[in-house]
Structures are given as structure tokens and as C-alpha cells.
TORLO-219834 format. One record per residue: z, x, y of N, C-alpha, C in turn. Coordinates in steps of 0.2 Angstrom, whole numbers, padded with zeros to 4 digits, always signed. Each point is the difference from the previous one (the first is absolute). Layout:
! TORLO-219834
ZXYZXYZXY...
END
This chain:
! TORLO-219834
-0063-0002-0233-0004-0002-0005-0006-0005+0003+0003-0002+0006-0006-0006+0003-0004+0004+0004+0003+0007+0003-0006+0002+0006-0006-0001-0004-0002+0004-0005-0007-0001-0001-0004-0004+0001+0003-0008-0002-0004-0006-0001+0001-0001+0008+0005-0001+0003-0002+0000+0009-0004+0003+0003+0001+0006-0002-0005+0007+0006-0009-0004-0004-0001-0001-0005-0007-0002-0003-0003-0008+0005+0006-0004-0002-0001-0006+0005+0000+0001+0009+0005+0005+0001+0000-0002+0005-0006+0002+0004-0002+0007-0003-0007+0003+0001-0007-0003+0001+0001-0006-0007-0005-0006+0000+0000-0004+0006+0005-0003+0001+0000-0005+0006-0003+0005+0006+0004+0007+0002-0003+0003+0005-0005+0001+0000-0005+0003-0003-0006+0000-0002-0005-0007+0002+0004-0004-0001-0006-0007+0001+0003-0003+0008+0004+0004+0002+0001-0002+0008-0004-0003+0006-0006+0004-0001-0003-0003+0004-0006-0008-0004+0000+0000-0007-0002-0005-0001+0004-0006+0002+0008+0001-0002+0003-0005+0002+0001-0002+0007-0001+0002+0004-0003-0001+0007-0004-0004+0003-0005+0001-0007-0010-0003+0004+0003-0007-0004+0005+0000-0005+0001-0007-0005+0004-0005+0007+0003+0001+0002+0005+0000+0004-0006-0005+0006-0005+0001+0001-0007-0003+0004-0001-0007-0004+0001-0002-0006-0002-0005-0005-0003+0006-0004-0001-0005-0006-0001+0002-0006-0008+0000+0001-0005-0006+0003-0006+0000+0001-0002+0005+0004+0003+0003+0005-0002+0006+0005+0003+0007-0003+0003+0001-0006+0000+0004-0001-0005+0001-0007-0003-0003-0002-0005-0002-0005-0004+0004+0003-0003-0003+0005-0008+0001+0005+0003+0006+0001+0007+0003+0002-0003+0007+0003+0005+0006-0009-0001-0002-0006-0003+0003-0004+0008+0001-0004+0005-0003+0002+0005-0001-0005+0000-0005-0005+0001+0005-0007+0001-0004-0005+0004-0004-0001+0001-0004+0004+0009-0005+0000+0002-0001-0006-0003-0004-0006+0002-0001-0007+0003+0006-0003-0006+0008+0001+0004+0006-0003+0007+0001+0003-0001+0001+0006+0007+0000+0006+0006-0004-0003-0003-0006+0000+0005-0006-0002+0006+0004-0006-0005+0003-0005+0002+0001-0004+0004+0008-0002-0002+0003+0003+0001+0006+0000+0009+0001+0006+0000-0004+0005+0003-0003+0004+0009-0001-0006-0004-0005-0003+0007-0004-0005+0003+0005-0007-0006+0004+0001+0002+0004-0007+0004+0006+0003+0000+0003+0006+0002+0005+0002+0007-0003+0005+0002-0006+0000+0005-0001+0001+0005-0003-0004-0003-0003-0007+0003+0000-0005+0004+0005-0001-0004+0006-0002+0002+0008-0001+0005+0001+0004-0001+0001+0004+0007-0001+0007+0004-0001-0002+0001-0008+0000+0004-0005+0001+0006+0001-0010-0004+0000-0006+0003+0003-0003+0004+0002-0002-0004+0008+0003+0004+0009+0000+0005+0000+0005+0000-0004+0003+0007+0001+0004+0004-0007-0003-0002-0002+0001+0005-0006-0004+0005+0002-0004-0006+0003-0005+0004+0001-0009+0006+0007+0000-0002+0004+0006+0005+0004+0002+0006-0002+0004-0002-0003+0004+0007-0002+0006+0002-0005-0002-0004-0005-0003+0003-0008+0000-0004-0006+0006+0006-0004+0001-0003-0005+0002-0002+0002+0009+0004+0006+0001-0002+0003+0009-0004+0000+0001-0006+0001-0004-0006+0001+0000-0005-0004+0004+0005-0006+0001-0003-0006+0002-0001+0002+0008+0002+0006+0002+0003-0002+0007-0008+0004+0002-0002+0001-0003-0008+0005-0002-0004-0007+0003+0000-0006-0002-0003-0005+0001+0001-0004+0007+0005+0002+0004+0001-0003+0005-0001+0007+0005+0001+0003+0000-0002+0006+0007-0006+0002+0002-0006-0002-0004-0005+0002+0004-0001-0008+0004+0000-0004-0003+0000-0006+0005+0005+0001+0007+0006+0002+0001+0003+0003+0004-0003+0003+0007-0005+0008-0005-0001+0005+0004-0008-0001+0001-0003-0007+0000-0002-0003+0000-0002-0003+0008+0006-0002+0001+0002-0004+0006-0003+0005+0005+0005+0006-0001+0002+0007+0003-0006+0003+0003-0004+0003-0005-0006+0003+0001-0007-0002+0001-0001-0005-0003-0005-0003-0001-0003-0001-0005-0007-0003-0001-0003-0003-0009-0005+0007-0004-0001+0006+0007-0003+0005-0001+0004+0004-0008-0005+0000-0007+0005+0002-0007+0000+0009+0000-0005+0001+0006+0003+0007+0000+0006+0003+0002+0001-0005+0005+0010+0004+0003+0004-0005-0002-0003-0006-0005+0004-0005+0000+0003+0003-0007-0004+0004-0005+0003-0001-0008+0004+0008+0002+0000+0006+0004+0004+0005-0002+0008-0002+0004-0001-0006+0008+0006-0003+0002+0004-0002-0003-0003-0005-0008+0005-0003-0004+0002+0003-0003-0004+0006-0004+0005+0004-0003+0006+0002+0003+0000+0003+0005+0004+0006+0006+0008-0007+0001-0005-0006+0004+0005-0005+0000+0003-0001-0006-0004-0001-0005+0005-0001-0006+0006+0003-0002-0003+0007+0000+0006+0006-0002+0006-0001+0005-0001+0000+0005+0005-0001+0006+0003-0007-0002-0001-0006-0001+0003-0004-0001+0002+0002-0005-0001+0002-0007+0005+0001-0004+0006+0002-0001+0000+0006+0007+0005+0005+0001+0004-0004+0002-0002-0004+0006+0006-0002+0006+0003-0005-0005-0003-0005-0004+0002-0005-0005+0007+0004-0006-0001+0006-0001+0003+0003-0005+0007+0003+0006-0002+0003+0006+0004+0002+0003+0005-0005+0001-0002-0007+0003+0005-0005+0003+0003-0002-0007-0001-0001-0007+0001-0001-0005+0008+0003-0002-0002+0007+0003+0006+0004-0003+0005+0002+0006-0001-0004+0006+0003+0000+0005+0005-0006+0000-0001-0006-0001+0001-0006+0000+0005-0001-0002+0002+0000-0009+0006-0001-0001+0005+0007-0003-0002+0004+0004+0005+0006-0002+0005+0000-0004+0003+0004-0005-0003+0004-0002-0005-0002-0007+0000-0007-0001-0006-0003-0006-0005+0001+0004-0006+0001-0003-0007-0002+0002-0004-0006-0003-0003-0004+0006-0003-0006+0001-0007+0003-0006-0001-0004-0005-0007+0002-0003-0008-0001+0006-0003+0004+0002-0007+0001+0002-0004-0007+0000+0002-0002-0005-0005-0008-0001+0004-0006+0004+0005+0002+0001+0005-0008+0006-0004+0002+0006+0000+0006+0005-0002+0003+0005-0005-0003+0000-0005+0002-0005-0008-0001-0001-0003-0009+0001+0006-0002-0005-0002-0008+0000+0003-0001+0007+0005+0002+0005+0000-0003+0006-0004+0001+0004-0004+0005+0001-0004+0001+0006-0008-0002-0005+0001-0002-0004-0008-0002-0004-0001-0007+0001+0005-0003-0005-0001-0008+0000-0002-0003+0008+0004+0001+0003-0001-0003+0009-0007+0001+0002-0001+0006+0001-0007+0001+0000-0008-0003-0004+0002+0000-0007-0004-0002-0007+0001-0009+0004+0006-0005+0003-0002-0003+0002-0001-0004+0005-0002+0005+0002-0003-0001+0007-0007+0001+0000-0002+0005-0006-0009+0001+0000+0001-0008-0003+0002-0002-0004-0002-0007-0005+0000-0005+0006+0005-0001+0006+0000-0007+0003-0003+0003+0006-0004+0007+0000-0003-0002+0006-0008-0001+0001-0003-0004+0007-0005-0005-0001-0008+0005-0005+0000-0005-0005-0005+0003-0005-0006+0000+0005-0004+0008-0001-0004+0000+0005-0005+0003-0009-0007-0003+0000-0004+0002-0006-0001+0009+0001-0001+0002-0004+0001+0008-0003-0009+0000+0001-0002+0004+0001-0009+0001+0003-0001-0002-0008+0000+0006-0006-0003+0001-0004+0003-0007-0004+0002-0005+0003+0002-0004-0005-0004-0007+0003-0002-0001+0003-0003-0005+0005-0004-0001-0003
END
């Protein structure tokens, strides 16, 4: 029931890939070289809304781990959103699997719920982006 509002969003954000890029220079340099930041800005938030949502309302709170793996793959490959937005998906999926496989491997023959997994390998990470040294965001400067 979600793919639709994902494949719609996630096509949005692709699509503006290269704007998100020139944003990535500051918000004044991508001005002068002809991005609408304000529309972006906004177009940006509604399509991850969308996202974030549609997958939530279907899976639950796992959703969240959608929040922490581009910052990850991030590290990985760099801030370029053209091989940065189709990694996170690809990592996401792959995280989800190994999360659900170690899940059902753990405490045989129960199975561990998807979301303990998730909160282990999430929270640590989620606070580590929080306590590490705050460096100002271009478009937010």
C-alpha cells in the first residue's frame, strides 16, 4: 500500500539531486547559481514526509531506521545525492534483512521483534550524530 507514495517521493528527491548538491555550496551560492532554495526547501520536506509516513503507517516504528541510514551511507560514499539517495535505499533494505535475520536467529525457536534489533543498531548511532562536534549545516548558516 506504501510503494506508491515512496516510489512518487523517492523520485522527487531523485530528481532534485543535483540541486541538492549546489545547496550543499550554501544556500547563497546556490541562489546566484539559480536554485530556488525556499521551493527546494519545501518540496524537500513534503516529499519526505510522504516517505517517512507511508512507511511508518505500514511497518511501524522500524521506519525509523529509514532516518538513520542515509546519514550512515553517508560516511560511506560521500554527500554526492546522486549515489548517496539510491545507497540508502539498497543499504536500508539490506539492513532491514540482516536486522530481521539476526532477530530470528537469536533466541530460537521465539523470535526477537524487528524493532529490538533496529533500536540496537539505531539508538547508538542516532547518538553519536547528536554528541558529535556540531559543525553548522551550509543551508542553515
Amino acid at each position: 500500500m506504501a510503494l506508491p507514495f515512496v516510489i512518487v517521493g523517492v523520485a522527487t528527491i531523485y530528481f532534485f539531486a543535483r540541486d541538492l548538491n549546489v545547496v550543499l555550496l550554501g544556500e547563497e551560492e546556490a541562489k546566484t547559481l539559480g536554485v530556488e532554495v525556499e521551493r527546494l526547501k519545501k518540496i524537500m520536506i513534503a516529499s519526505a514526509t510522504l516517505i517517512t509516513a507511508a512507511v511508518v503507517s505500514v511497518s511501524g516504528i522500524i521506519g525509523f531506521i529509514g532516518l538513520i541510514i542515509p546519514h550512515m551511507v553517508r560516511i560511506l560514499v560521500g554527500p554526492d545525492h546522486r549515489i548517496l539517495i539510491p545507497s540508502s535505499a539498497l543499504t536500508g533494505a539490506i539492513v532491514m534483512i540482516l536486522c530481521d535475520t539476526i532477530g530470528r536467529m537469536i533466541v530460537r525457536p521465539a523470535e526477537l521483534p524487528v524493532g529490538v534489533i533496529t533500536s540496537l543498531l539505531g539508538v547508538p548511532f542516532f547518538i553519536y550524530l547528536v554528541r558529535k562536534k556540531k559543525r553548522p549545516i551550509p543551508w542553515q548558516a
